[in-house]
PQR file of N, CA, C, O and H, with PARSE charges and radii, in Angstrom:
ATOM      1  N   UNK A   1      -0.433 -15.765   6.071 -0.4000 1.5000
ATOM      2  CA  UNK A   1      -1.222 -15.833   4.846 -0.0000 2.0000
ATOM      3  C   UNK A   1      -0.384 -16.478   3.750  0.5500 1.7000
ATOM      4  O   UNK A   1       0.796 -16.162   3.601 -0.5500 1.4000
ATOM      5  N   UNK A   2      -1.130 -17.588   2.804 -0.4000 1.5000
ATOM      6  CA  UNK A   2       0.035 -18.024   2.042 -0.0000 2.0000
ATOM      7  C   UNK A   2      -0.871 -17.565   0.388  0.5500 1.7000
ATOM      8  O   UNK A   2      -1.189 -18.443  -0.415 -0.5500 1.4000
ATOM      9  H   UNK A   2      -2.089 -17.845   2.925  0.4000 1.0000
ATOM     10  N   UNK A   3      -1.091 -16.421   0.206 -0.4000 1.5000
ATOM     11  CA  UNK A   3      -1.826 -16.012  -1.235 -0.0000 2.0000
ATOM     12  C   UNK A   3      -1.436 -14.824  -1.091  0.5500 1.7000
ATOM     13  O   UNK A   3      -1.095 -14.260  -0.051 -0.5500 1.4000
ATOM     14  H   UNK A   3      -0.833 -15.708   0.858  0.4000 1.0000
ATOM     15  N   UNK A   4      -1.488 -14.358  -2.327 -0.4000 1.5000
ATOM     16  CA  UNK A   4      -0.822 -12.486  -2.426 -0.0000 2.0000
ATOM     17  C   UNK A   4      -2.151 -12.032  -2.786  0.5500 1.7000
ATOM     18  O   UNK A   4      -3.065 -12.738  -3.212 -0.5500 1.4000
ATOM     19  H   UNK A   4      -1.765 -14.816  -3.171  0.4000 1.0000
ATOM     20  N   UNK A   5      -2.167 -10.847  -2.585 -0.4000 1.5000
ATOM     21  CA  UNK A   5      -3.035  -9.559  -2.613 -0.0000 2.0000
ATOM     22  C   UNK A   5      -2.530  -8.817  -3.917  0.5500 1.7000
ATOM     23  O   UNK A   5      -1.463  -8.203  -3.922 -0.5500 1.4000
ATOM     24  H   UNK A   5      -1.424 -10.273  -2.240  0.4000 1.0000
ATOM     25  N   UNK A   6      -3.457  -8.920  -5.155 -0.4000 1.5000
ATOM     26  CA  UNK A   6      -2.904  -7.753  -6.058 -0.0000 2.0000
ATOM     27  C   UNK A   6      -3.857  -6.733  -6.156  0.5500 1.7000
ATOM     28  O   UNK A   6      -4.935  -6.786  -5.564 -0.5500 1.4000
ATOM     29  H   UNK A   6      -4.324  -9.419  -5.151  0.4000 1.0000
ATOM     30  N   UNK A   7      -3.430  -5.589  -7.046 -0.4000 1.5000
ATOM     31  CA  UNK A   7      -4.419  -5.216  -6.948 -0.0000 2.0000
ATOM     32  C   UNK A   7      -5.006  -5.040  -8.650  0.5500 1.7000
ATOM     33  O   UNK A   7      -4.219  -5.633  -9.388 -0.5500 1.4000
ATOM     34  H   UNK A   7      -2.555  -5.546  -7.528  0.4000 1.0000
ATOM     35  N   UNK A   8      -5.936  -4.519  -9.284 -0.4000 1.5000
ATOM     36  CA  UNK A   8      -6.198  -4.221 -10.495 -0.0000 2.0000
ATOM     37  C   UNK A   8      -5.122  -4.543 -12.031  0.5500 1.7000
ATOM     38  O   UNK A   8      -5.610  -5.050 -13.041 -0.5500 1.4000
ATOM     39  H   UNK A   8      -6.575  -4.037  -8.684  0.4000 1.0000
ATOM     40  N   UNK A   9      -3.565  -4.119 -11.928 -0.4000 1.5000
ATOM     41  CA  UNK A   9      -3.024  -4.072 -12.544 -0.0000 2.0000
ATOM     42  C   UNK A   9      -2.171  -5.230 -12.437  0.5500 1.7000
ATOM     43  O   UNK A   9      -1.488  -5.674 -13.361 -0.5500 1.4000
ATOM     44  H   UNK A   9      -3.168  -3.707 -11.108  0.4000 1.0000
ATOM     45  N   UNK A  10      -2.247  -5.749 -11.142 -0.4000 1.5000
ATOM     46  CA  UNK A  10      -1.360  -7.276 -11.219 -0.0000 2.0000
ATOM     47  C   UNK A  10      -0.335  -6.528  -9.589  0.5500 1.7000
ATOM     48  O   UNK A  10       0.673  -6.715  -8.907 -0.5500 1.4000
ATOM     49  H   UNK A  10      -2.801  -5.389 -10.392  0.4000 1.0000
ATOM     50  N   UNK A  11      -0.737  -6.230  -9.639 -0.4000 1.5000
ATOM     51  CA  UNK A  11       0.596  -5.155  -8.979 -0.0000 2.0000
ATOM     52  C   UNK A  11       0.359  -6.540  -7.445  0.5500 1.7000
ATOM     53  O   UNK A  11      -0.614  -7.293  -7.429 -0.5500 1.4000
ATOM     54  H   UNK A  11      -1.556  -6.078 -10.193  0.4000 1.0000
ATOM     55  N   UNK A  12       1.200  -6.559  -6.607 -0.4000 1.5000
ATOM     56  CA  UNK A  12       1.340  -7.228  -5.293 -0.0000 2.0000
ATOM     57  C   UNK A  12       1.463  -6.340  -4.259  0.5500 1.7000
ATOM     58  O   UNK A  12       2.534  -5.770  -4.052 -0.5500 1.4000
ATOM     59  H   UNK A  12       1.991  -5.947  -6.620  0.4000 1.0000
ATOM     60  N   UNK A  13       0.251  -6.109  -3.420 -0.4000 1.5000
ATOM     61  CA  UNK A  13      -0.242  -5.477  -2.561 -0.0000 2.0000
ATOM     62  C   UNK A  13       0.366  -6.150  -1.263  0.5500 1.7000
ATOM     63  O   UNK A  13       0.234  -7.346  -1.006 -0.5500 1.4000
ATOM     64  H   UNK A  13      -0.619  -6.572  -3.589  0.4000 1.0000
ATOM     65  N   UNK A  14       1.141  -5.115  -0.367 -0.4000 1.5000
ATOM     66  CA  UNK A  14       2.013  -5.386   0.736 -0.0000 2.0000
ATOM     67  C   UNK A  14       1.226  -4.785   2.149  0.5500 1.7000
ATOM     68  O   UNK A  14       0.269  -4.071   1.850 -0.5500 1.4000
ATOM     69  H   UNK A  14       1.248  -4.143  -0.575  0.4000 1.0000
ATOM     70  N   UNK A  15       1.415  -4.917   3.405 -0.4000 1.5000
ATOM     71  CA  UNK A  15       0.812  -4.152   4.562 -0.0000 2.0000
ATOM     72  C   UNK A  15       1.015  -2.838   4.784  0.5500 1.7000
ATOM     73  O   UNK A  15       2.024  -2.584   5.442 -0.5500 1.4000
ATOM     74  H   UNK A  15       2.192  -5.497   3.648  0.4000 1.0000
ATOM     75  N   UNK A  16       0.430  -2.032   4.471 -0.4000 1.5000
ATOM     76  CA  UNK A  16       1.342  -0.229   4.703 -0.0000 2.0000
ATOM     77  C   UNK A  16       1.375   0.069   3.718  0.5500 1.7000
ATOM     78  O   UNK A  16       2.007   1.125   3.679 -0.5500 1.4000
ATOM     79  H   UNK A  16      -0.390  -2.238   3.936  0.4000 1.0000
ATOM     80  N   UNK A  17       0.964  -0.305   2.481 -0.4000 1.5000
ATOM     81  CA  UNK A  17       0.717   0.653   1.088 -0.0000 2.0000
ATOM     82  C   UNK A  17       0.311   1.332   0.852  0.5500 1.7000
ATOM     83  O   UNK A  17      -0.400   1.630   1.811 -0.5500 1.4000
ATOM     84  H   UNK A  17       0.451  -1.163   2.513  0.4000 1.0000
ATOM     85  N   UNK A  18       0.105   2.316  -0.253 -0.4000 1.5000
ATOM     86  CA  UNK A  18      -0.921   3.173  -0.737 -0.0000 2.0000
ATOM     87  C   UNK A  18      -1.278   2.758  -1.793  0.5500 1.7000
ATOM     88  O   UNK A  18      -0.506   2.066  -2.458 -0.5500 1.4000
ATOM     89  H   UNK A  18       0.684   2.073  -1.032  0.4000 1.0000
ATOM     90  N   UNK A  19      -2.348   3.015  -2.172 -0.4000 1.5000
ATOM     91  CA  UNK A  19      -3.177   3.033  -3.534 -0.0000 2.0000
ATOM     92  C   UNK A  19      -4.144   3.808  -3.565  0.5500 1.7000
ATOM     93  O   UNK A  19      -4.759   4.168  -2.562 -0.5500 1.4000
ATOM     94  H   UNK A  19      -2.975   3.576  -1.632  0.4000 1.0000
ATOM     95  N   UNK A  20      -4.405   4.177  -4.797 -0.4000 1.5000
ATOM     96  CA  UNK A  20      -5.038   5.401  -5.590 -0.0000 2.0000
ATOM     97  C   UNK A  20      -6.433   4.094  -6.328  0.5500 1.7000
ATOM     98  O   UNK A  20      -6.397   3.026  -6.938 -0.5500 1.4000
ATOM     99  H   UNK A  20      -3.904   3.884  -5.612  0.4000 1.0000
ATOM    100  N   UNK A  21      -7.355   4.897  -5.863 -0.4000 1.5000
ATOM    101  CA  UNK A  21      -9.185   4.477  -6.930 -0.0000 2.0000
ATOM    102  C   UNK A  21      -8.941   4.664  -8.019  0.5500 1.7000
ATOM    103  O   UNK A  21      -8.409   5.729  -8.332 -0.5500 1.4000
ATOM    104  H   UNK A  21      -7.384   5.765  -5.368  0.4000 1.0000
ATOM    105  N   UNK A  22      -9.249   3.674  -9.003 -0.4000 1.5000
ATOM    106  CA  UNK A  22      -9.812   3.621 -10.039 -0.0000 2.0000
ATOM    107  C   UNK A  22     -11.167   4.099 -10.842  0.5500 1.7000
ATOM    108  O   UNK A  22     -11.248   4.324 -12.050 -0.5500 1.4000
ATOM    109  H   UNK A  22      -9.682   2.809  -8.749  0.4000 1.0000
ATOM    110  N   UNK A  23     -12.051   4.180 -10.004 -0.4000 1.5000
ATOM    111  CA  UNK A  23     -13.075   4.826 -10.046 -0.0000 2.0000
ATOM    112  C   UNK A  23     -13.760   5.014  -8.931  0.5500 1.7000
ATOM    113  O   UNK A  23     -13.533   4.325  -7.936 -0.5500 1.4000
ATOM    114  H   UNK A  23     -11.985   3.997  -9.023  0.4000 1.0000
ATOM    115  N   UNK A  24     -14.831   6.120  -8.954 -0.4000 1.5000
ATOM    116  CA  UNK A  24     -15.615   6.745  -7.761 -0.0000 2.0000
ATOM    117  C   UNK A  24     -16.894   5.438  -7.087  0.5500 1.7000
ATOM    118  O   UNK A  24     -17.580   4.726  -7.821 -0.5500 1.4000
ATOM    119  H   UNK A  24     -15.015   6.680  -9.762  0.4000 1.0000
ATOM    120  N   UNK A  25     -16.919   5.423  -5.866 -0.4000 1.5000
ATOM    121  CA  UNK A  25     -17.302   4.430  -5.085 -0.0000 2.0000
ATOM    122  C   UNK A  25     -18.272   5.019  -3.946  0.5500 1.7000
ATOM    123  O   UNK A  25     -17.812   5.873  -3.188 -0.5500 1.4000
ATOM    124  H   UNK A  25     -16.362   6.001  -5.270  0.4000 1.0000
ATOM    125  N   UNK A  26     -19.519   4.615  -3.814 -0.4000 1.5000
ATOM    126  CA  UNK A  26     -20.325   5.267  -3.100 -0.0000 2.0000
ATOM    127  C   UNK A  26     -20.107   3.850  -1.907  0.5500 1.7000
ATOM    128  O   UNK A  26     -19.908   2.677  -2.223 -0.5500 1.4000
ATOM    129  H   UNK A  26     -19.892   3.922  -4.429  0.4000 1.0000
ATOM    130  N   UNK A  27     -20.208   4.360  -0.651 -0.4000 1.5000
ATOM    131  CA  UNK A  27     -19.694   3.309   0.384 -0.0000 2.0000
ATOM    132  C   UNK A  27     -21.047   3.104   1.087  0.5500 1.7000
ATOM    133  O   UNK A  27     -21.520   3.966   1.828 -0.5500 1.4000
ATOM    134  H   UNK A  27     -20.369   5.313  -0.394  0.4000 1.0000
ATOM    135  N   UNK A  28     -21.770   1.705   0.779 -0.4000 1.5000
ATOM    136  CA  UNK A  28     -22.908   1.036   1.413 -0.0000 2.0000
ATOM    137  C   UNK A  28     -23.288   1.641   2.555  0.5500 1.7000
ATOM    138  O   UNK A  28     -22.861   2.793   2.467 -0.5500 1.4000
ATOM    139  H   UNK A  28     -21.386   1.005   0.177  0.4000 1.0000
ATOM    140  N   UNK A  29     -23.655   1.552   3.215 -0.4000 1.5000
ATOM    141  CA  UNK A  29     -24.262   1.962   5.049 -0.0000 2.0000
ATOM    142  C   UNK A  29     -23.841   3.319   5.669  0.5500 1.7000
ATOM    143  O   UNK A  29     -23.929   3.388   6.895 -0.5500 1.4000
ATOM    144  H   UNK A  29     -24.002   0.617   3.286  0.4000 1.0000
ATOM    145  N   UNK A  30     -23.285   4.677   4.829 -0.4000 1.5000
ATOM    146  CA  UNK A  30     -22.332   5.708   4.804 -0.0000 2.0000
ATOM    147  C   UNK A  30     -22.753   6.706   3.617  0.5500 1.7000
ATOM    148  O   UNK A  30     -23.217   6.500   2.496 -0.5500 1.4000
ATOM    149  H   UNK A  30     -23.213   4.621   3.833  0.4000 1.0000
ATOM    150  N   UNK A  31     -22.497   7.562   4.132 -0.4000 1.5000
ATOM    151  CA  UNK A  31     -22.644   9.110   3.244 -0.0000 2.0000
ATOM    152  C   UNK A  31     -21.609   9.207   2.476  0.5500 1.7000
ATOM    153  O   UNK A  31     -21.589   9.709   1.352 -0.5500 1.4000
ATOM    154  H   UNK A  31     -22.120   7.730   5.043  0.4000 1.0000
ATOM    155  N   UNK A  32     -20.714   8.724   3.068 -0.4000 1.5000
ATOM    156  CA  UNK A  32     -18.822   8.593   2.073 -0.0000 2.0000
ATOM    157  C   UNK A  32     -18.928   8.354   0.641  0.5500 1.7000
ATOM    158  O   UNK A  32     -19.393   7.274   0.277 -0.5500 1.4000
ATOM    159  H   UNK A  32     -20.731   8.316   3.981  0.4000 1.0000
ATOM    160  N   UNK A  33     -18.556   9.227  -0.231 -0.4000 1.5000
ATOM    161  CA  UNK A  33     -18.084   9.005  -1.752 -0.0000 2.0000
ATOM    162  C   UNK A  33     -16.862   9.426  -2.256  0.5500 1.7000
ATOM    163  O   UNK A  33     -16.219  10.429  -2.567 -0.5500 1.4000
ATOM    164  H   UNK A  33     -18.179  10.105   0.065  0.4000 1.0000
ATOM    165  N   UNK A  34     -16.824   8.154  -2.196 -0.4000 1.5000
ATOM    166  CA  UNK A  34     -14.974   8.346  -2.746 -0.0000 2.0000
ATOM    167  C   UNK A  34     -14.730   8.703  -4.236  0.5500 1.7000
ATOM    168  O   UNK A  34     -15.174   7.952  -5.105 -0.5500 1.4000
ATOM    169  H   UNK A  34     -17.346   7.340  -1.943  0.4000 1.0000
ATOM    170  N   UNK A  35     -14.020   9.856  -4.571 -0.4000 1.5000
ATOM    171  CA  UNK A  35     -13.792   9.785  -5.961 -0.0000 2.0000
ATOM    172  C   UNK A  35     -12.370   8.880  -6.916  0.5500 1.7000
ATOM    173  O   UNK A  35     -11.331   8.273  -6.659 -0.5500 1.4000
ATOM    174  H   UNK A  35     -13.660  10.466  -3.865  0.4000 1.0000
ATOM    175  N   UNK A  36     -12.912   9.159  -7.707 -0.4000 1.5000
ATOM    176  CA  UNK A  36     -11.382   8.401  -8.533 -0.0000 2.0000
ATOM    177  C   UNK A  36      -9.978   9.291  -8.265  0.5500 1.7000
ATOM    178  O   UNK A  36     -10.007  10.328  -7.602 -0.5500 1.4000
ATOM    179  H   UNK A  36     -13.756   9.653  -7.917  0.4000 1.0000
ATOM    180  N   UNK A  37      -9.147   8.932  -8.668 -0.4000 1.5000
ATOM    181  CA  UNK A  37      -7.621   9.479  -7.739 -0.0000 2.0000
ATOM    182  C   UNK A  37      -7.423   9.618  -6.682  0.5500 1.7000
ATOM    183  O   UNK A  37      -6.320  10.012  -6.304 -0.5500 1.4000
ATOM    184  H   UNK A  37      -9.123   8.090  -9.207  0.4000 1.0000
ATOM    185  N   UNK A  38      -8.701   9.267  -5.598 -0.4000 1.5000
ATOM    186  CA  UNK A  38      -8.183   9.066  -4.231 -0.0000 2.0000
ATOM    187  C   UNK A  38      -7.295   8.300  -3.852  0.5500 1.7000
ATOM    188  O   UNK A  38      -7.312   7.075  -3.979 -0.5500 1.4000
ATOM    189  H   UNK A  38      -9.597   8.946  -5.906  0.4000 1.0000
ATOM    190  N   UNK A  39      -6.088   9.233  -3.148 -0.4000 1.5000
ATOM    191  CA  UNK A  39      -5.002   7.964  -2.339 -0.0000 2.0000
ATOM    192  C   UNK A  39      -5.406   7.825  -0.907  0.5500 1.7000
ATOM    193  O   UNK A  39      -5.598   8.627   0.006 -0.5500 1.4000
ATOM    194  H   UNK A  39      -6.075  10.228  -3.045  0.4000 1.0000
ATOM    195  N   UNK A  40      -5.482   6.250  -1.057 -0.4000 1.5000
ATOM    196  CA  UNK A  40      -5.806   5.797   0.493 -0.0000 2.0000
ATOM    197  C   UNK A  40      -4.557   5.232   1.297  0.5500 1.7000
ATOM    198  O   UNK A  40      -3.921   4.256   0.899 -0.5500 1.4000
ATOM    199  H   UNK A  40      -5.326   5.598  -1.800  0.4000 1.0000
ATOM    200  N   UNK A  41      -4.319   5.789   2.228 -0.4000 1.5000
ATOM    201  CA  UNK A  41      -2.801   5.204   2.940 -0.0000 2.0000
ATOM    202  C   UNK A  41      -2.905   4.375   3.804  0.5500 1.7000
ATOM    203  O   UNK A  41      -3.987   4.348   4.391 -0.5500 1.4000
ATOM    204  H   UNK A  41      -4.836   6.582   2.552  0.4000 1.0000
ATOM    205  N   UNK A  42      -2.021   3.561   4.141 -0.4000 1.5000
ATOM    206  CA  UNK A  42      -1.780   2.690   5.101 -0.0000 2.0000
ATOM    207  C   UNK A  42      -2.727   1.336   5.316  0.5500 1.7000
ATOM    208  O   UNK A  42      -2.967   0.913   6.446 -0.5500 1.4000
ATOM    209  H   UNK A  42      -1.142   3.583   3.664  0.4000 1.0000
ATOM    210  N   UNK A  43      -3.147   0.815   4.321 -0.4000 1.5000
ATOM    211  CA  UNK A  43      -3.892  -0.184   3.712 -0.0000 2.0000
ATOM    212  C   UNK A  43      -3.756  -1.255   5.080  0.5500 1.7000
ATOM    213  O   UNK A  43      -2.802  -0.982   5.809 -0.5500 1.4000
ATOM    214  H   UNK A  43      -2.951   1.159   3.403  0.4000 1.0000
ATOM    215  N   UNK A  44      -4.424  -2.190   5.416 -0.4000 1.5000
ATOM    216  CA  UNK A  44      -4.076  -3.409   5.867 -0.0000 2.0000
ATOM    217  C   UNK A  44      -4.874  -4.668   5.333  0.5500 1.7000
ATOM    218  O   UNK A  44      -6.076  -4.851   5.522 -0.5500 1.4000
ATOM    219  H   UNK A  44      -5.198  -2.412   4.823  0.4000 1.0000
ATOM    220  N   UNK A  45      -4.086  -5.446   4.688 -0.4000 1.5000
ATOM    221  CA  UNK A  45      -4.722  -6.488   4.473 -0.0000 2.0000
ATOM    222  C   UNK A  45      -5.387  -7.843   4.941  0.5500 1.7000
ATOM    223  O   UNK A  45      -4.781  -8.719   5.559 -0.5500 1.4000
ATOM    224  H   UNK A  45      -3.109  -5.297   4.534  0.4000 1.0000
ATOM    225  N   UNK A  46      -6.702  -7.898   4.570 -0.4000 1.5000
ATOM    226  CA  UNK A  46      -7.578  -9.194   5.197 -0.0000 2.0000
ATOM    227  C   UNK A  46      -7.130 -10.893   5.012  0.5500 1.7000
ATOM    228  O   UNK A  46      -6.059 -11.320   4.580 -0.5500 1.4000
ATOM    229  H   UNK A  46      -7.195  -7.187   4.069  0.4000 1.0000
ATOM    230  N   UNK A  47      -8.125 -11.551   5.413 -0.4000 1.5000
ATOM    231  CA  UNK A  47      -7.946 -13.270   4.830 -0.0000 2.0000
ATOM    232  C   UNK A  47      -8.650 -13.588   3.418  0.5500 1.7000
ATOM    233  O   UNK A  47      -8.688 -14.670   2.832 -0.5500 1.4000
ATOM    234  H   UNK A  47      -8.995 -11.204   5.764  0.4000 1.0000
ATOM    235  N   UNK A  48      -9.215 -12.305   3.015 -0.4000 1.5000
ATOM    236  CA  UNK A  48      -9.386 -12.067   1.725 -0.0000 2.0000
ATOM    237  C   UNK A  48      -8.681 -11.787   1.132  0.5500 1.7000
ATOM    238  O   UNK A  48      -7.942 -10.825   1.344 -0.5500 1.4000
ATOM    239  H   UNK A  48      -9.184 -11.426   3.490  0.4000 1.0000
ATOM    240  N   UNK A  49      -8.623 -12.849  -0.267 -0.4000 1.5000
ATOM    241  CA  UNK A  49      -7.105 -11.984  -1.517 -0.0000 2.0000
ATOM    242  C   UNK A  49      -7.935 -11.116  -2.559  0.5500 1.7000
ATOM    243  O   UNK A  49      -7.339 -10.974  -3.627 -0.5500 1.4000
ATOM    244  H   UNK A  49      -9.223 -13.630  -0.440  0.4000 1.0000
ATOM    245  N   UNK A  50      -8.917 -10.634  -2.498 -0.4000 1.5000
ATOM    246  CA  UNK A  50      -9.817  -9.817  -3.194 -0.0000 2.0000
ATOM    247  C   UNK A  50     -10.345  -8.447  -2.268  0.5500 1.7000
ATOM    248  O   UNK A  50     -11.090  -7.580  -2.725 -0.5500 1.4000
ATOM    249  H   UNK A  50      -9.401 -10.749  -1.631  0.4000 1.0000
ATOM    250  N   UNK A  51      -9.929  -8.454  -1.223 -0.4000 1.5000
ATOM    251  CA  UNK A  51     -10.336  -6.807  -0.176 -0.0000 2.0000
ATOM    252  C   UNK A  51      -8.698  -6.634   0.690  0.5500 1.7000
ATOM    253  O   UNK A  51      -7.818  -7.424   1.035 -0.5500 1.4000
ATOM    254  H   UNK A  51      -9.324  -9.159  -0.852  0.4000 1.0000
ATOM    255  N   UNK A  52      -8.919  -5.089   0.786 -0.4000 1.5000
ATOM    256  CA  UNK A  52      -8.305  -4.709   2.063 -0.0000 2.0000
ATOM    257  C   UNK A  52      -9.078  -3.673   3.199  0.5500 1.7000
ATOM    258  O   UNK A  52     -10.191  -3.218   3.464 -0.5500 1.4000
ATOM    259  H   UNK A  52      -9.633  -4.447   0.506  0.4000 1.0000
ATOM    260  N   UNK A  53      -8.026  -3.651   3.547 -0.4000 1.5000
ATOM    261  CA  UNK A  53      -9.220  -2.509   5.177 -0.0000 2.0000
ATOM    262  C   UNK A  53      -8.274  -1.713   5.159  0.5500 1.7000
ATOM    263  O   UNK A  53      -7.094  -1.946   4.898 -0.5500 1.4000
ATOM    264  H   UNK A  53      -7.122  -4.021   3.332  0.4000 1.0000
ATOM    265  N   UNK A  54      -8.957  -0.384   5.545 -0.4000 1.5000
ATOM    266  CA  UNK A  54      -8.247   0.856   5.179 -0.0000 2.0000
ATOM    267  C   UNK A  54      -9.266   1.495   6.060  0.5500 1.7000
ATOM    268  O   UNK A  54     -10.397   1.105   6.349 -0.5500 1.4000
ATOM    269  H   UNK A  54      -9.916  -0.196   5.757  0.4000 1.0000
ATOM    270  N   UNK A  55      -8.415   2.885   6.529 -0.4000 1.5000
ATOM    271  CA  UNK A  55      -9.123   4.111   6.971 -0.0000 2.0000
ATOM    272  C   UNK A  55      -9.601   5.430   6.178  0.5500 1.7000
ATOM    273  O   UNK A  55      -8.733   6.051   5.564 -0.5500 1.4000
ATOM    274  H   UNK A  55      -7.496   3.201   6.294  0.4000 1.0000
ATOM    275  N   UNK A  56     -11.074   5.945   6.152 -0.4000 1.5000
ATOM    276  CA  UNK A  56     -11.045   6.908   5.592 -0.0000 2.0000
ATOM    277  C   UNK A  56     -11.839   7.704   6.242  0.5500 1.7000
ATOM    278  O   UNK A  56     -12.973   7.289   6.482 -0.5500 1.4000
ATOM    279  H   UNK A  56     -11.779   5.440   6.650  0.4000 1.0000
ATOM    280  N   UNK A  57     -11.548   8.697   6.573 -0.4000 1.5000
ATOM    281  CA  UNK A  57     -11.397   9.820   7.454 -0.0000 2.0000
ATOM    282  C   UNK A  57     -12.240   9.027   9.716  0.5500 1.7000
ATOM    283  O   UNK A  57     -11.754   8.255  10.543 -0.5500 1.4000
ATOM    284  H   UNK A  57     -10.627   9.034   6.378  0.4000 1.0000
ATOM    285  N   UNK A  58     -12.423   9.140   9.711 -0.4000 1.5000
ATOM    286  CA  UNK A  58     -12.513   8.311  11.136 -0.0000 2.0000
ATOM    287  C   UNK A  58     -13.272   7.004  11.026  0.5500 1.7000
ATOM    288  O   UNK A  58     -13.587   6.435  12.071 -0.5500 1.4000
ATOM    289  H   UNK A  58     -12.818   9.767   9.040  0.4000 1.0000
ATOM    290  N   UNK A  59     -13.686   6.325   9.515 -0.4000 1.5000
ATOM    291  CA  UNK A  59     -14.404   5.390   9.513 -0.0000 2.0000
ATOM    292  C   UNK A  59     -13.248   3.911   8.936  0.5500 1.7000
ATOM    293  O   UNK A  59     -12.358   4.095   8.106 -0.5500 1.4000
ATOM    294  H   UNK A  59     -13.430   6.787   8.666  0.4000 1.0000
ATOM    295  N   UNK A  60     -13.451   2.908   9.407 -0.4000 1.5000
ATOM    296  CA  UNK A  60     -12.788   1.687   8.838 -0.0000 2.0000
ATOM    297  C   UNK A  60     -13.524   1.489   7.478  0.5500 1.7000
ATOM    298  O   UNK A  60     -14.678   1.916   7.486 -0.5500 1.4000
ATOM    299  H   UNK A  60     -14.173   2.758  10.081  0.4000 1.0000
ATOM    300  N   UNK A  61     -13.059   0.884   6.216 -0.4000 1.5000
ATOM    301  CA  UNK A  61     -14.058  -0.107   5.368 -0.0000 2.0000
ATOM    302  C   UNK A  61     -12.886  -0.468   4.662  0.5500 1.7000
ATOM    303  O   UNK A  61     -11.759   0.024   4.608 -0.5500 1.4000
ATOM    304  H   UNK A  61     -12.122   0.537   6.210  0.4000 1.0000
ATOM    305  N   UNK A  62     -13.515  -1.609   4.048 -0.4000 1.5000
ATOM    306  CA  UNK A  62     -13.235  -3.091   3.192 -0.0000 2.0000
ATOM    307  C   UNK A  62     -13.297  -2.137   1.797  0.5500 1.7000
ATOM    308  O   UNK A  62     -14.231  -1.355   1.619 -0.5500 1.4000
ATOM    309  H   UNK A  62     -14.431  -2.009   4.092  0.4000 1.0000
ATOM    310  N   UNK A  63     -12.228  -2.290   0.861 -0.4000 1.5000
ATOM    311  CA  UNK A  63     -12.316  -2.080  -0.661 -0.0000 2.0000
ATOM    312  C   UNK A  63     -12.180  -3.367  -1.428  0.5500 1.7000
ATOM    313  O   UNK A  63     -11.301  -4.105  -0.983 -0.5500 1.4000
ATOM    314  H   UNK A  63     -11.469  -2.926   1.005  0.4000 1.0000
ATOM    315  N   UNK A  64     -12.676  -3.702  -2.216 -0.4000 1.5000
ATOM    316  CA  UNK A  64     -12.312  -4.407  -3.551 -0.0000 2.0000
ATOM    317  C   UNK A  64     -11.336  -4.272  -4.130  0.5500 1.7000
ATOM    318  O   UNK A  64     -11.369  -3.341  -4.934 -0.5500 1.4000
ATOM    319  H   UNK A  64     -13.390  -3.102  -2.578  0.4000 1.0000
ATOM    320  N   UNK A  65      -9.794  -5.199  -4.038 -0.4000 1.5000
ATOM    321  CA  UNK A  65      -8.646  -4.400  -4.939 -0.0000 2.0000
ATOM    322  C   UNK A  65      -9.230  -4.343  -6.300  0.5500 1.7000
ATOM    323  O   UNK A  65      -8.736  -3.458  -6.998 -0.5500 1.4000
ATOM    324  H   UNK A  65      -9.767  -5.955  -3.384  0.4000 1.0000
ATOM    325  N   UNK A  66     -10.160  -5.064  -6.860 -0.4000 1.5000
ATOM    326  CA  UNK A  66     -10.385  -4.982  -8.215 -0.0000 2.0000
ATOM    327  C   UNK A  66     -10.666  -3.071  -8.428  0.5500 1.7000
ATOM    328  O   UNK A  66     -11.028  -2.605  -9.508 -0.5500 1.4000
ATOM    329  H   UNK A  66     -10.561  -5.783  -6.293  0.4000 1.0000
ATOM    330  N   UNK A  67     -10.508  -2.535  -7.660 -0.4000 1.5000
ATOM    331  CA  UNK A  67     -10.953  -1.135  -7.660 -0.0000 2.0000
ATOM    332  C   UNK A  67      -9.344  -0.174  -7.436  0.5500 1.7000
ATOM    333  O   UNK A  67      -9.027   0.979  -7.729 -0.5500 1.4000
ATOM    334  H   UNK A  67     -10.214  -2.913  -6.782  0.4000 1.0000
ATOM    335  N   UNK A  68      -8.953  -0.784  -7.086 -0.4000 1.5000
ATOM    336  CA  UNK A  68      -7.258   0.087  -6.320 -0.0000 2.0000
ATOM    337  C   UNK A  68      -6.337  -0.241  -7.816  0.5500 1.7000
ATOM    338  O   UNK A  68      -6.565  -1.018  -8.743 -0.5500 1.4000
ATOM    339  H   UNK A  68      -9.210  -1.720  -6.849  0.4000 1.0000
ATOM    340  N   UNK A  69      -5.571   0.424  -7.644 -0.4000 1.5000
ATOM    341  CA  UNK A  69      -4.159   0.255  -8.183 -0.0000 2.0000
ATOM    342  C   UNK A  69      -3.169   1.333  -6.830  0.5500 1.7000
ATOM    343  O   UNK A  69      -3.401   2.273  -6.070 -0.5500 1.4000
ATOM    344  H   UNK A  69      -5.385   1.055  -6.891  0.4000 1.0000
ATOM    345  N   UNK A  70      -1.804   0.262  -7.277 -0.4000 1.5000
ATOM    346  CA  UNK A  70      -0.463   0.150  -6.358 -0.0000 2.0000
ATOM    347  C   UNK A  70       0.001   2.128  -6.494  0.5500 1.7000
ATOM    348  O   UNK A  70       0.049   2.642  -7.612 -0.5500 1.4000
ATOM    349  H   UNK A  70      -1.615  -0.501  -7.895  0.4000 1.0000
ATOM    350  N   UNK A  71       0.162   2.603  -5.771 -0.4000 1.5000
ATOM    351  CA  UNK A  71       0.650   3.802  -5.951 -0.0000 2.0000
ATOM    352  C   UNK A  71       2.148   3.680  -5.362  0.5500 1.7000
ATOM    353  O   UNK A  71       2.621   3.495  -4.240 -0.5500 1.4000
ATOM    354  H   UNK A  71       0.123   2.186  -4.863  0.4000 1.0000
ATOM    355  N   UNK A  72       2.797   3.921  -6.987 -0.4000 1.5000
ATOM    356  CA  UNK A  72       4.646   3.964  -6.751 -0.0000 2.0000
ATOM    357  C   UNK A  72       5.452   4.881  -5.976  0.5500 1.7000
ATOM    358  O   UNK A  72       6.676   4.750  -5.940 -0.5500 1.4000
ATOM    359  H   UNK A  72       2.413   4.071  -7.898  0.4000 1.0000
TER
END
């Protein structure tokens, strides 16, 4: 990949990160509602510089970094 992944704050989103929601997110095709301060672990990033793929609880989905920030 030759483009970086940030996320919300500018921050540079790496493979194996965590990040914490910005705000609560009802997930399309799914009962899942994510609230704000959720940390999501182990991120992997797409050929998109605007999503990553992540696990949350046995389901895969795509976030919007415009929604994440970098958890230090």
């Amino acid at each position: 990949m030759d483009f970086e992944v940030k996320d919300s704050n500018g921050n540079v989103l790496n493979e194996g990160d965590s990040v914490l929601l910005t705000r609560d997110l009802k997930v399309k095709g799914s009962s899942i509602n994510l609230k704000r301060g959720t940390v999501i672990k182990n991120i992997r990033l797409t050929d998109d510089s605007e999503a990553v793929e992540c696990r949350v609880g046995k389901s895969t989905i795509v976030l919007k970094t415009s929604f994440l920030k970098k958890k230090n």
